[in-house]
Every structure is written in structure tokens, then in C-alpha cells.
TORDOSE-894741 format. One line per 5 residues: number of its first residue (from 1); their letters; for each residue x, y, z of N, C-alpha, C. Coordinates in steps of 0.2 Angstrom, whole numbers. Layout:
<recs>
NUM> A> X:Y:Z:X:Y:Z:X:Y:Z; ...;
</recs>
This chain:
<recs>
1> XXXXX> 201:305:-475:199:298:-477:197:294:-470; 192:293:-470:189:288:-466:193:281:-464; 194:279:-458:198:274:-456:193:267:-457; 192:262:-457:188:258:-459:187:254:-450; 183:251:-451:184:246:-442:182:242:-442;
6> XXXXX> 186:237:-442:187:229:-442:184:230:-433; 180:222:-435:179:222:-427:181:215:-424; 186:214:-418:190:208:-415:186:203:-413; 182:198:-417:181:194:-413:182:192:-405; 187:189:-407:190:192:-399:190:195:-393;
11> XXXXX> 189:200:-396:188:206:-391:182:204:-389; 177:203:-392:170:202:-394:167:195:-387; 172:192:-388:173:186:-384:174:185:-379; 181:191:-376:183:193:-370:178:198:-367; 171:202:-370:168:206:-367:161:202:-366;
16> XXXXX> 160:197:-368:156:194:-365:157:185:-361; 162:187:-360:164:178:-358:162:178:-352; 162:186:-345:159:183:-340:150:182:-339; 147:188:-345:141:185:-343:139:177:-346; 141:175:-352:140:169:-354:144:163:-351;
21> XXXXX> 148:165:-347:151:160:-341:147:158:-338; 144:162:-333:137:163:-329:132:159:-329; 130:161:-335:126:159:-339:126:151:-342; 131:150:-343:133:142:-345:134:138:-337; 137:142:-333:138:138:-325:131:137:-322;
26> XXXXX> 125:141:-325:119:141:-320:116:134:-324; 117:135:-330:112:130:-335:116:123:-330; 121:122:-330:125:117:-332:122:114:-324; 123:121:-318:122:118:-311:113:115:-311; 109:119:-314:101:116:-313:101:108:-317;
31> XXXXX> 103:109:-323:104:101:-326:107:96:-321; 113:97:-317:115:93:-313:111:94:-308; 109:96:-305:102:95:-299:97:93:-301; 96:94:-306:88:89:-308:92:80:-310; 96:82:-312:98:73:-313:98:70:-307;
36> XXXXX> 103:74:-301:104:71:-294:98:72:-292; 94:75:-293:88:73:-288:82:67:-291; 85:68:-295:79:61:-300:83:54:-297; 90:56:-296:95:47:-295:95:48:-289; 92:52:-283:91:51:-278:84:48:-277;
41> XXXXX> 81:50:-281:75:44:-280:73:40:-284; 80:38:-287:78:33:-289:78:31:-299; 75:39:-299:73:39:-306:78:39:-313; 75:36:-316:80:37:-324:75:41:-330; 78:46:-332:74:50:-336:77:50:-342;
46> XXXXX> 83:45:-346:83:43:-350:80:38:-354; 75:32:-347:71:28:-350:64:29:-348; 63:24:-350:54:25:-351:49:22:-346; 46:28:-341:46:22:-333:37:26:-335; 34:24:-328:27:23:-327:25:23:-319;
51> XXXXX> 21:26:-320:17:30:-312:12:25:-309; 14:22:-304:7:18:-299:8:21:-294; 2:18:-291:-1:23:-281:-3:15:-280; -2:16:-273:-5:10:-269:-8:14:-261; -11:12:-259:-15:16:-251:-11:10:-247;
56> XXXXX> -10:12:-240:-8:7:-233:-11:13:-228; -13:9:-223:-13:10:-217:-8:13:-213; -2:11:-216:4:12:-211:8:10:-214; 14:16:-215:19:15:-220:26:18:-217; 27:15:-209:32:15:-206:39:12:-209;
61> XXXXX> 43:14:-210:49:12:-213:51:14:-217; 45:17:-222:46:15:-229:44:24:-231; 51:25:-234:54:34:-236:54:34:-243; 55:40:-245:54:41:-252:62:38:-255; 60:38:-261:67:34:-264:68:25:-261;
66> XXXXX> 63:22:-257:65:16:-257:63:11:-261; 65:6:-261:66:1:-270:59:-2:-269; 59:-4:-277:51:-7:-278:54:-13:-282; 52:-16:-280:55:-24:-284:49:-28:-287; 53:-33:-293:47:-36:-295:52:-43:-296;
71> XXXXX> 50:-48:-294:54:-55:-292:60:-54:-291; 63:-49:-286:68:-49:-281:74:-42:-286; 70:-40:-294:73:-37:-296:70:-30:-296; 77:-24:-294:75:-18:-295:71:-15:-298; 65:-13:-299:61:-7:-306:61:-2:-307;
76> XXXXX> 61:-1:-302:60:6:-299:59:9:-291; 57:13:-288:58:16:-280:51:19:-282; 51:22:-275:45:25:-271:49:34:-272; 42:36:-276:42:43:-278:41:49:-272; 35:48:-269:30:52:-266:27:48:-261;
81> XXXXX> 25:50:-253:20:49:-249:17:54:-246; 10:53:-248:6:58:-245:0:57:-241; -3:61:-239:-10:60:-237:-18:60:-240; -21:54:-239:-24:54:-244:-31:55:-241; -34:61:-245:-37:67:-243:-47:64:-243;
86> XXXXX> -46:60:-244:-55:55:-245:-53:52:-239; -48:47:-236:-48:43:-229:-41:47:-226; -41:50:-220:-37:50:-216:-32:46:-214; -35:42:-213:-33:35:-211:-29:31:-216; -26:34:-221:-24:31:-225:-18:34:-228;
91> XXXXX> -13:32:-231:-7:35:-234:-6:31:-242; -4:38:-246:-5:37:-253:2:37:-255; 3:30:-259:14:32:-259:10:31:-266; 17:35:-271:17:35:-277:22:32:-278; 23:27:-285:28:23:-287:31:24:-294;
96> XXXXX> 37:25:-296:37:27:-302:41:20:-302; 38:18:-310:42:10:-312:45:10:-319; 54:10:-319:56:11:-326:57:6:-331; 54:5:-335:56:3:-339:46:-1:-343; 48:-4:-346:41:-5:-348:38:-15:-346;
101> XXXXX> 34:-13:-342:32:-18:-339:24:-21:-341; 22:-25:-345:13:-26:-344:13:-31:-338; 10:-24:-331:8:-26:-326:0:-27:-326; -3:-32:-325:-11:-34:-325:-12:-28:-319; -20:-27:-319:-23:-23:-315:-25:-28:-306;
106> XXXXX> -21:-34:-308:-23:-38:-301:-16:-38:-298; -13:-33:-299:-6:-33:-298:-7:-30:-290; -2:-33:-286:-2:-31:-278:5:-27:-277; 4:-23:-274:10:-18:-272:11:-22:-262; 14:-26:-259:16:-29:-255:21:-26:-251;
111> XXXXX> 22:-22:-246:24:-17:-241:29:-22:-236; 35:-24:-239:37:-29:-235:43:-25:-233; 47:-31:-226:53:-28:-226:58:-31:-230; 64:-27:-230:70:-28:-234:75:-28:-232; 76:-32:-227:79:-34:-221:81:-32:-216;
116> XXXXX> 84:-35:-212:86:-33:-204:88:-25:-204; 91:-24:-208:96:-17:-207:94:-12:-213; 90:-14:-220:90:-10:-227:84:-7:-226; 79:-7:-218:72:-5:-220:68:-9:-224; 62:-5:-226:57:-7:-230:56:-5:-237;
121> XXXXX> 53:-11:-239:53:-8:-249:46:-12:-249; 46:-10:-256:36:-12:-261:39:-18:-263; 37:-23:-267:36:-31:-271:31:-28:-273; 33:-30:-282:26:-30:-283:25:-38:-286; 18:-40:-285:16:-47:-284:11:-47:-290;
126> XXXXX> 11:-53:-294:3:-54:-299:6:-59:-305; 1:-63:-304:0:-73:-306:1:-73:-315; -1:-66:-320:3:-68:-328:3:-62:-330; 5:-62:-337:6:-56:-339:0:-53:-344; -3:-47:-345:-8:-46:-346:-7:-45:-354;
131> XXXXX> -10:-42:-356:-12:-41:-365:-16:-35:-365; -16:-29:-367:-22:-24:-370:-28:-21:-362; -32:-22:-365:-36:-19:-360:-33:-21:-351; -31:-26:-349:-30:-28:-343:-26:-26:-340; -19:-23:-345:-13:-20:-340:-16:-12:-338;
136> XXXXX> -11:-13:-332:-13:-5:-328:-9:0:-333; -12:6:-332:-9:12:-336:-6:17:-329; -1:24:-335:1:25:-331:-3:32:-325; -2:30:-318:-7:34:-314:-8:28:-311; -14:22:-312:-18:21:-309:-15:17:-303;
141> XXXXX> -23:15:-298:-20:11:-292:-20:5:-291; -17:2:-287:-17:-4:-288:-14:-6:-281; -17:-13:-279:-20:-15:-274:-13:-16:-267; -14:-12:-262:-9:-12:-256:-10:-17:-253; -4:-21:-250:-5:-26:-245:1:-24:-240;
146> XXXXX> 2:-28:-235:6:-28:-230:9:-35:-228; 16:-35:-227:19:-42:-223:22:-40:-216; 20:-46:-214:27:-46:-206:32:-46:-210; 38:-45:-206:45:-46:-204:47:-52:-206; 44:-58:-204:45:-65:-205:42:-67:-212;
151> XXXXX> 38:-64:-212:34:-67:-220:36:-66:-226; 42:-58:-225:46:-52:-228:50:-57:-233; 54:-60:-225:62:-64:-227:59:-70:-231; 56:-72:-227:54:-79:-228:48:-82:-231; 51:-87:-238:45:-87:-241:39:-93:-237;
156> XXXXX> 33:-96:-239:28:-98:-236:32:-106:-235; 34:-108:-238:39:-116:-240:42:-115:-235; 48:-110:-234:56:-109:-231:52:-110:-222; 47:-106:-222:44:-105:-214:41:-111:-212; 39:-117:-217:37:-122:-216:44:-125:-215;
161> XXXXX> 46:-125:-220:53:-131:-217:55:-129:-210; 57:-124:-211:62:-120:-206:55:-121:-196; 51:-122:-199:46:-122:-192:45:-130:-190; 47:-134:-195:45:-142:-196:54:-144:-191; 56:-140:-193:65:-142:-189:64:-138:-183;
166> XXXXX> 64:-133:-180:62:-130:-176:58:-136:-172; 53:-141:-174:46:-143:-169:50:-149:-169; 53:-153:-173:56:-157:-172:63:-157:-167; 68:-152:-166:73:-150:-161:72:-149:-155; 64:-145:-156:61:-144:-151:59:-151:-144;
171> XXXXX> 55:-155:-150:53:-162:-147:59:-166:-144; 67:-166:-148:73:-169:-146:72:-165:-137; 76:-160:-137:77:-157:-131:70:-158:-126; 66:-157:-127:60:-158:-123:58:-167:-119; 60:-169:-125:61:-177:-123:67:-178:-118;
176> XXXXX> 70:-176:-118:79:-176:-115:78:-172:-108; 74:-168:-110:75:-164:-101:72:-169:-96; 77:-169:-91:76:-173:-85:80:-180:-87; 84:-181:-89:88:-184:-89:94:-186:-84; 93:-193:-81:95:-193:-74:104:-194:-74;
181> XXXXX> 105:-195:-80:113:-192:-79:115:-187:-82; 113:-181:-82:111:-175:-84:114:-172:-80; 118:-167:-78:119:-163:-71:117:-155:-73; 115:-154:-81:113:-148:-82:108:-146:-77; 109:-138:-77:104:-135:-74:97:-137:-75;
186> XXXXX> 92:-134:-81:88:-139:-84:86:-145:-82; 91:-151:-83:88:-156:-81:88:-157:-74; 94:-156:-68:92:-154:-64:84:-152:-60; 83:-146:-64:76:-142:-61:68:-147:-63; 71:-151:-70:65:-154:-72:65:-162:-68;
191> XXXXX> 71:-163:-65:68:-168:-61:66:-167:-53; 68:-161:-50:67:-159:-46:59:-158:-46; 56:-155:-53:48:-154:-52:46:-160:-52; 48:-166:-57:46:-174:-57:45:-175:-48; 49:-173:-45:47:-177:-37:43:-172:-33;
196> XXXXX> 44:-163:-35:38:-160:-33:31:-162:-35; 30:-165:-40:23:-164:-44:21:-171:-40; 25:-175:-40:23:-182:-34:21:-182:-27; 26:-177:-26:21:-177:-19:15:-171:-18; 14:-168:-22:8:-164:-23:4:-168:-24;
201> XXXXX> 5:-174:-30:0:-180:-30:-2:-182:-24; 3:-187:-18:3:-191:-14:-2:-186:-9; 0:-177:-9:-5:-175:-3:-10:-173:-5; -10:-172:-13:-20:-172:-14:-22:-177:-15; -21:-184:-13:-22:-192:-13:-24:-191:-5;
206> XXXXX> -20:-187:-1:-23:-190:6:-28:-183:7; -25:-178:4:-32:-170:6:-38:-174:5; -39:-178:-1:-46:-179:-3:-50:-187:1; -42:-191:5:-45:-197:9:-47:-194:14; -44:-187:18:-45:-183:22:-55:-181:22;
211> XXXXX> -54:-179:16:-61:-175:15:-65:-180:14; -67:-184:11:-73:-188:13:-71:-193:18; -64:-193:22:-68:-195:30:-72:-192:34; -70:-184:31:-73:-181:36:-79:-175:32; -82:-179:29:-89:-176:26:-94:-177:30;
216> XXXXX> -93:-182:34:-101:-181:39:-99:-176:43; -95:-174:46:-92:-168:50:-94:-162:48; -92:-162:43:-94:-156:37:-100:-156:34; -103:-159:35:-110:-159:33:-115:-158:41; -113:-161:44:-116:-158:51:-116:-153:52;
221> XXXXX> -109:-149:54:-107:-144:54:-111:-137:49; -111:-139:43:-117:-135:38:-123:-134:40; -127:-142:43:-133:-142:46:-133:-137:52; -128:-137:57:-128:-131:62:-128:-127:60; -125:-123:55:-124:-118:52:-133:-116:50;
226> XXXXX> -134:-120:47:-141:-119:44:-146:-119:50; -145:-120:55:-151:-123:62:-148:-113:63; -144:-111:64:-141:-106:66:-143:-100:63; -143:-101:57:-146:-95:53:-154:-95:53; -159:-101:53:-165:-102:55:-166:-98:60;
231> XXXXX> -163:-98:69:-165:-97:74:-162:-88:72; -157:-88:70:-155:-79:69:-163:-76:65; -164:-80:62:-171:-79:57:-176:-78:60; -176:-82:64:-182:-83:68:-182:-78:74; -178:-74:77:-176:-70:82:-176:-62:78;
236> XXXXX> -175:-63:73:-176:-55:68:-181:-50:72; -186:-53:72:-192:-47:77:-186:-44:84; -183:-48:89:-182:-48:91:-175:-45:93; -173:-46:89:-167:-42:87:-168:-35:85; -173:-35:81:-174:-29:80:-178:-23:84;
241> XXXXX> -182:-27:91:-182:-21:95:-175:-21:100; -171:-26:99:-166:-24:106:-160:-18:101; -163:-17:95:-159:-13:91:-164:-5:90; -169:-5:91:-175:-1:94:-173:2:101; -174:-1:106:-172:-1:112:-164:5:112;
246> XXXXX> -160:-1:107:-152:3:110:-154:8:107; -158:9:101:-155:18:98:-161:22:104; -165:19:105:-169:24:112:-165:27:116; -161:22:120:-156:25:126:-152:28:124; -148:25:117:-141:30:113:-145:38:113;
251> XXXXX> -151:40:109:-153:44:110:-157:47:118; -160:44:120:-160:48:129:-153:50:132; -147:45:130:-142:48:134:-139:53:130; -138:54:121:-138:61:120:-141:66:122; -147:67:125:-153:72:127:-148:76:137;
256> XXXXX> -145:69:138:-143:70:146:-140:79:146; -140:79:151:-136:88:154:-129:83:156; -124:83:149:-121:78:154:-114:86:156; -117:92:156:-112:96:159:-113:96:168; -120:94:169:-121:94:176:-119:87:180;
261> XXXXX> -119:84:177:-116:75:177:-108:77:178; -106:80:171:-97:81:174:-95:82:182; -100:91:179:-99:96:185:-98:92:192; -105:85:194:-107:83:200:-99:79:200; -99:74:196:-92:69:194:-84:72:196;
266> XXXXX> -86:78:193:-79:82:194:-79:81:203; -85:86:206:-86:89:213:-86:82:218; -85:76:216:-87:68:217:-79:67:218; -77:66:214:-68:65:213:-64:70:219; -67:76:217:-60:80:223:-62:78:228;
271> XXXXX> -70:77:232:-70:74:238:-68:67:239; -66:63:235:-63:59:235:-59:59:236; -54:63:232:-49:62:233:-45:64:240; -49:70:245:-48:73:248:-48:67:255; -54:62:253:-55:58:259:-48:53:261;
276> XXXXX> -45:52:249:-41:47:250:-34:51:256; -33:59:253:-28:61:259:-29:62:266; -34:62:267:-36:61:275:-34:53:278; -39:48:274:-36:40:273:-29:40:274; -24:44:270:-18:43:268:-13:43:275;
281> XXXXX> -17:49:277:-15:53:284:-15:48:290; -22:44:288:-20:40:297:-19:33:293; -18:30:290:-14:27:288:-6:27:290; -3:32:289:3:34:291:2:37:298; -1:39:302:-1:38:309:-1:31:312;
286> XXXXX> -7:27:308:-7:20:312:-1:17:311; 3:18:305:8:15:305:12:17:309; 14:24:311:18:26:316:17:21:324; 11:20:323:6:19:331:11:11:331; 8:9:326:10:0:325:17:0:326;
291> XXXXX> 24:5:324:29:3:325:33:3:331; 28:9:335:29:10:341:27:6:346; 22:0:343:17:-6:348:24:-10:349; 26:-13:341:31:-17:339:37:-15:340; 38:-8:344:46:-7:347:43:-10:354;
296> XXXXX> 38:-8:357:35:-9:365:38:-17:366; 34:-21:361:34:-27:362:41:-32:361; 43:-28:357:51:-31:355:54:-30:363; 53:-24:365:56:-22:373:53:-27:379; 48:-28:379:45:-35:381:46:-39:382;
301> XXXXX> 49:-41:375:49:-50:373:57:-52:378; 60:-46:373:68:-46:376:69:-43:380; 67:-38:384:69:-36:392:68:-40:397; 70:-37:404:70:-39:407:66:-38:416; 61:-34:413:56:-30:416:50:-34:418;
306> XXXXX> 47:-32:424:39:-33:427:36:-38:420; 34:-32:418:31:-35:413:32:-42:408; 40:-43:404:43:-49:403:39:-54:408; 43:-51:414:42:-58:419:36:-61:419; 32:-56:419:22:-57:420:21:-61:416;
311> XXXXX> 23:-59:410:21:-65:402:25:-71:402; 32:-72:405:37:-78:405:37:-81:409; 34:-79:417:37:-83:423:31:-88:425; 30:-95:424:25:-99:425:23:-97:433; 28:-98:437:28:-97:443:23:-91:446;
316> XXXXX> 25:-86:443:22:-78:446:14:-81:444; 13:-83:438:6:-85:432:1:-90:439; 5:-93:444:1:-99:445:1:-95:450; 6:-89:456:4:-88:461:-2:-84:461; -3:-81:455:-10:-76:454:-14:-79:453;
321> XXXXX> -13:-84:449:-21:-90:450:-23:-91:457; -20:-94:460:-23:-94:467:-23:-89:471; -19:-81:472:-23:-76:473:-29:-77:468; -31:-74:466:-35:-75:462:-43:-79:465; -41:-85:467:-48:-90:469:-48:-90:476;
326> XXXXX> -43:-88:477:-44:-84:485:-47:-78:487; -45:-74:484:-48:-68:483:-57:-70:482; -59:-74:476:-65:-75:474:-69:-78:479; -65:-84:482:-69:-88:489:-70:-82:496; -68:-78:496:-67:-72:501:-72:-67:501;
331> XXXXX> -72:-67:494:-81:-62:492:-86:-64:493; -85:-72:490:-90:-77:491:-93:-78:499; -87:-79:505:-90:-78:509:-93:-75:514; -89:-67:513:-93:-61:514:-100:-59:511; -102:-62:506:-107:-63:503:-112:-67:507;
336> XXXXX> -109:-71:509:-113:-77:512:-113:-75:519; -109:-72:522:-111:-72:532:-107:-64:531; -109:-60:530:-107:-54:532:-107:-51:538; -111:-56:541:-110:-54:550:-102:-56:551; -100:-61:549:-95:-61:550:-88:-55:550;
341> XXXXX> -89:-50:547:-85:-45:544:-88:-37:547; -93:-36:547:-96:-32:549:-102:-33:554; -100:-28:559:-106:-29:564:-108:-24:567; -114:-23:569:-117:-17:568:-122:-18:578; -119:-16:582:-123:-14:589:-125:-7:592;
346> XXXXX> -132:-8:592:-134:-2:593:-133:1:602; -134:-7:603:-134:-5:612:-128:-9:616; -123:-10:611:-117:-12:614:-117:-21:613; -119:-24:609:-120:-30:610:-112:-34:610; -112:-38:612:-104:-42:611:-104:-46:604;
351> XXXXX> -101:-44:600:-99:-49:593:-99:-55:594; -102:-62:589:-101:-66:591:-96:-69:588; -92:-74:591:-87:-78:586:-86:-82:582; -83:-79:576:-83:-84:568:-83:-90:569; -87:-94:566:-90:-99:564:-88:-101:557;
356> XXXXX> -85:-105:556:-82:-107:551:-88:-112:547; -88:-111:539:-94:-112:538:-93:-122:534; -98:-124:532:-99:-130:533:-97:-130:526; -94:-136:524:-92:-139:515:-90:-131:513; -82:-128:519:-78:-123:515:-75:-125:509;
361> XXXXX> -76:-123:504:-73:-122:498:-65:-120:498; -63:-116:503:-55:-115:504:-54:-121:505; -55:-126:511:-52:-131:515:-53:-137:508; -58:-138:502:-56:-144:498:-51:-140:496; -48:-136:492:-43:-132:489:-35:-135:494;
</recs>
């Protein structure tokens, strides 16, 4: 008898629970990834959202997932930025926008910032609401624009007040510097320019009474200059042979043998020099000679020798003057009667006796 066989669900359940575990954990983990990467950028896949592109030049700041707003309310984020393959020069963000919107086709996608610290987001900007053919569809493009920082925060009214108080504050304080009971720095400094700028006045006051008193001066002065430049004019010919001339000679004296010129120069110098140590030589003899003169005469001056006395003694000085003109008169008159002194007898004659001569010169003496 055949046993019958029941089959255990259970069992049935237990033998595949780990691959349908698996299988349930994989499904469950991709659904939860594709949700989290949709809410990372932004997106909601329960509603009903819509595809725009705008182009910019430059879309510094602004990352995927950041908010796209439409009157300060969120709509949606930034999908995609890519490159946009017709201008390089150009960057193509994709914008996905949830919910359903009839945006006109003159609608502006506005690349502002989103303040000091949130980075950058899109506005979208456009004046009414469209009907039927005018609203954008999803895909198309539509019109990129860019703001400053300032234009971002600030709308065109807020910038007007806010600069109208600025130029007004500005004016108070501006008026006020240099206020002479002031002791701020500032006011300080702007009165000290108040009395520089015055005498800067007071000395281009006198620089310019300065200058046209002294414009005739200065106008003479230029007339010489001009009389100066005429006669340089004038003298050009002449200038230009003494610049003829000089390259002549610069050139002949390059041509010179100036090795034979050294050679001679050199051979010029050693005998010179040679003469200066010869020079040198009696130089220093004659000095020897002169110290020896100047011991002599020192011994002279101070001693008490012949010669002293000869140069000192008036006495000795006056009895040789008269030796002296006695001696002369002596010559003189053996000159004149030499018979007197000499006598000459061939046959014995008797000498005759001296005769003393008339108007003796001894005897006036």
C-alpha cells in the first residue's frame, strides 16, 4: 500500500525563504536608491513635474540639485549641467519643475545668488500666465539670464532706498569732517589739508607773480638759446670737418707701430730713471758737503780761532785795510820810479839818492 504524500507548505517556505529574502532585500534596496537619489535632487516621482534647459556662460556656484524658485517659492531643483556641444562656450543646466505650472515661453530662468552662505539657485521670472499654444512644454528652452550678488538680495526699489540713505549719511558725515571741535582723527586730518591746500594756494599765488615777473628773463633767455642753436647751425659744416679731422688722426694713430713707441718709452723711462739715481746720489753727497760747510761755520761763528777773529775783530778788519793801501801805494810807486828800487851799473856808477816824489799819496793819508 502506497503511503500518500502530503506536501508542508512550510517546509516549502523554509526551503525557499533565503532565496526570496534576497530577492525581496535587493528589490526593496534599488527602490530605496532610486527614491534617495531622486530626493537628492530634488525630485518628486509621485507628482507631476516638467523638463526646462536654459544656457549661461558661467554657472559658477550653482550644482546639481540646487532650488529653482518661482516668487521666492520652491518648484523644483536643477537636474543636470552639461556641455553644450553647438558653443563651447556655453553651459546647458537642465531643470526639472514639479508640479504643473503654465509657464509662457518669455519665461526667464535668472541665475541668481541665494545668499551669503546657500550658494546659487535659478528664479524663474515672466510678466502673466499663458493659455494653449504660448506655454513652454516639457524639454524646451528658455531664456538664461544672470544677476550680481547685490541685484540677487536686493530688489531694484530696496537698492534704491537703501543707496538714497547711504548718499544721504554719506552727505551728513562728509559735511561734518573737519569740524573744528572735533578732535577725531578724520577731522583732525581734514583740517590739517584745509591749511595745506591754503598754502599750496598762497605759493602758486607767488610761483605765478614769480613767473611773469620774470618772463622777460625767460624769454631772453630762450632768444639766446635760439641765437645758440642758429650759430651751432650755422657752424654744422664746420663741425663736421673737425669730426673728419678727429676720425683722420684716431685713425693714423691706430696705424702707429705703437710697439716701437712703447719699446723707445720703456728704453726712455729706465734711463731716466737711472739718471734720477745718479741725481739721487749727489744729492745726498751735496747734502753731506752742506752739513759739513754748516758744522765748519757753526765752528767759526762760535769758536775762537784766526778765522773767528778775522770775520769779528773790526780792529784786525781796519789794520788790513791800511796794509792793504799801503801795500797799493808801494806798487804804485815802484811802478812810477823804479830806479828807485832797482839799479842797474854797468861801469860801477854810484846810485843816486831817493827823492821823495811830489803830491805823495802816502803823505795825504
Amino acid at each position: 500500500m502506497a503511503c500518500p504524500i502530503f506536501i508542508n507548505s512550510r517546509n516549502i517556505i523554509d526551503y525557499m525563504s533565503k532565496e526570496v529574502k534576497l530577492g525581496i532585500l535587493t528589490i526593496i534596496t534599488a527602490v530605496l536608491i532610486f527614491f534617495a537619489l531622486n530626493f537628492i535632487k530634488g525630485n518628486n516621482i509621485f507628482s507631476e513635474s516638467m523638463i526646462l534647459k536654459a544656457k549661461y556662460s558661467n554657472v559658477a556656484g550653482l550644482d546639481v540639485s540646487s532650488p529653482v524658485y518661482l516668487n521666492g517659492f520652491k518648484v523644483g531643483a536643477v537636474n543636470s549641467i552639461a556641455l553644450n556641444p553647438e558653443n563651447i562656450t556655453e553651459m546647458i543646466v537642465v531643470m526639472r519643475i514639479e508640479g504643473s505650472y503654465k509657464l509662457p515661453k518669455s519665461t526667464r530662468a535668472v541665475f541668481r545668488s541665494d545668499g551669503l552662505v546657500s550658494g546659487n539657485a535659478i528664479a524663474l521670472k515672466f510678466d502673466q500666465i499663458c493659455s494653449g499654444a504660448d506655454c513652454v512644454e516639457n524639454g524646451d528652452f528658455i531664456q538664461g539670464e544672470k544677476l550680481g550678488m547685490l541685484n540677487s538680495m536686493f530688489s531694484d526699489e530696496e537698492i534704491d532706498e537703501v543707496s538714497g540713505k547711504l548718499k544721504d549719511s554719506a552727505k551728513d558725515v562728509i559735511n561734518n569732517i573737519g569740524d573744528p571741535n572735533s578732535q577725531a582723527s578724520i577731522d583732525v586730518t581734514a583740517r590739517e589739508m584745509t591749511t595745506t591746500m591754503q598754502n599750496m594756494t598762497l605759493l602758486t599765488e607767488q610761483t605765478n607773480r614769480l613767473l611773469r615777473n620774470s618772463s622777460r628773463g625767460i624769454q631772453k633767455t630762450v632768444d639766446n638759446l635760439a641765437m645758440i642753436t642758429e650759430n651751432v647751425a650755422a657752424s654744422n659744416a664746420q663741425i663736421t670737418n673737425m669730426l673728419t679731422n678727429l676720425e683722420k688722426l684716431t685713425r693714423e694713430l691706430s696705424e702707429v707701430q705703437f710697439a716701437d713707441v712703447t719699446g723707445k718709452a720703456s728704453k726712455t723711462l729706465v734711463e731716466a730713471e737711472k739718471s734720477m739715481q745718479n741725481l739721487t746720489s749727489t744729492l745726498a753727497t751735496a747734502d753731506k758737503t752742506f752739513s759739513s760747510l754748516n758744522q765748519t761755520l757753526d765752528k767759526v761763528n762760535n769758536g775762537d780761532g784766526s778765522l773767528n777773529k778775522l770775520l769779528t775783530d773790526k780792529t784786525l778788519y781796519t789794520n788790513l785795510e791800511s796794509t792793504s793801501k799801503q801795500l797799493s801805494l808801494l806798487l804804485q810807486d815802484m811802478r812810477l820810479n823804479p830806479k828807485r828800487y832797482v839799479s842797474l851799473s854797468v861801469f860801477g856808477k854810484k846810485q843816486d839818492n831817493y827823492v821823495s816824489p811830489e803830491d805823495d799819496p802816502a803823505l795825504k793819508n
